[in-house]
N, C-alpha and C positions, 0 to 999 in steps of 0.2 A: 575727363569726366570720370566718375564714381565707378560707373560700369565697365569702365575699359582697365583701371587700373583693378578692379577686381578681376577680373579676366583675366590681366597678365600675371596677377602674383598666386591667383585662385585660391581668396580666400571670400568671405561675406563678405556685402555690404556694409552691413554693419560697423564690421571693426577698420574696415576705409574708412568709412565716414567719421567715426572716432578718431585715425590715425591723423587724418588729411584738419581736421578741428584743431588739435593737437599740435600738429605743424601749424596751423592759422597763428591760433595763439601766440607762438614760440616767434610767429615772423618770418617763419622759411619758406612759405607759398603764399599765394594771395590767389582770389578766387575772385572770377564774374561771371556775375546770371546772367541768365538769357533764358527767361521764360524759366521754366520747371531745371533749368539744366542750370548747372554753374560748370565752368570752365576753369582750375588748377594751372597755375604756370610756381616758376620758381620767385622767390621774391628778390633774393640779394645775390648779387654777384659770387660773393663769396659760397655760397650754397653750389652754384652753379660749376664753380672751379676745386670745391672736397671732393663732387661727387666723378667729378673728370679723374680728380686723382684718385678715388677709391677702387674703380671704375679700370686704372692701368695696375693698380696693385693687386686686382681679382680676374684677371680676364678670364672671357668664358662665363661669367656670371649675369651677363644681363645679354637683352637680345638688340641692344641701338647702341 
């Protein structure tokens, strides 16, 4: 959700909701509603295995 991903990187609204559109578009996430809320996962495999690898190239830099 919107609010949680703004919380962990601490920035607006705003420019999540701009970023996570942005990813829509591009095909890296995909989103379902549920009432007022939409729910973000990843869309393609591939997304899911850069970030695994960017992820051992920085450790330390995220908190999962």
């Amino acid at each position: 959700m919107v609010g949680q991903v703004e919380e962990s990187l601490g920035i607006q609204q705003a420019m999540v909701s701009q970023q996570l559109a942005r990813l829509r578009l591009d095909g890296l996430v995909s989103g379902r509603r549920e009432g007022r809320l939409i729910y973000y996962s990843v869309a393609h495999p591939h997304t899911t295995s850069l970030l695994h690898f960017l992820f051992a190239m920085f450790p330390g830099t995220h908190d999962n």
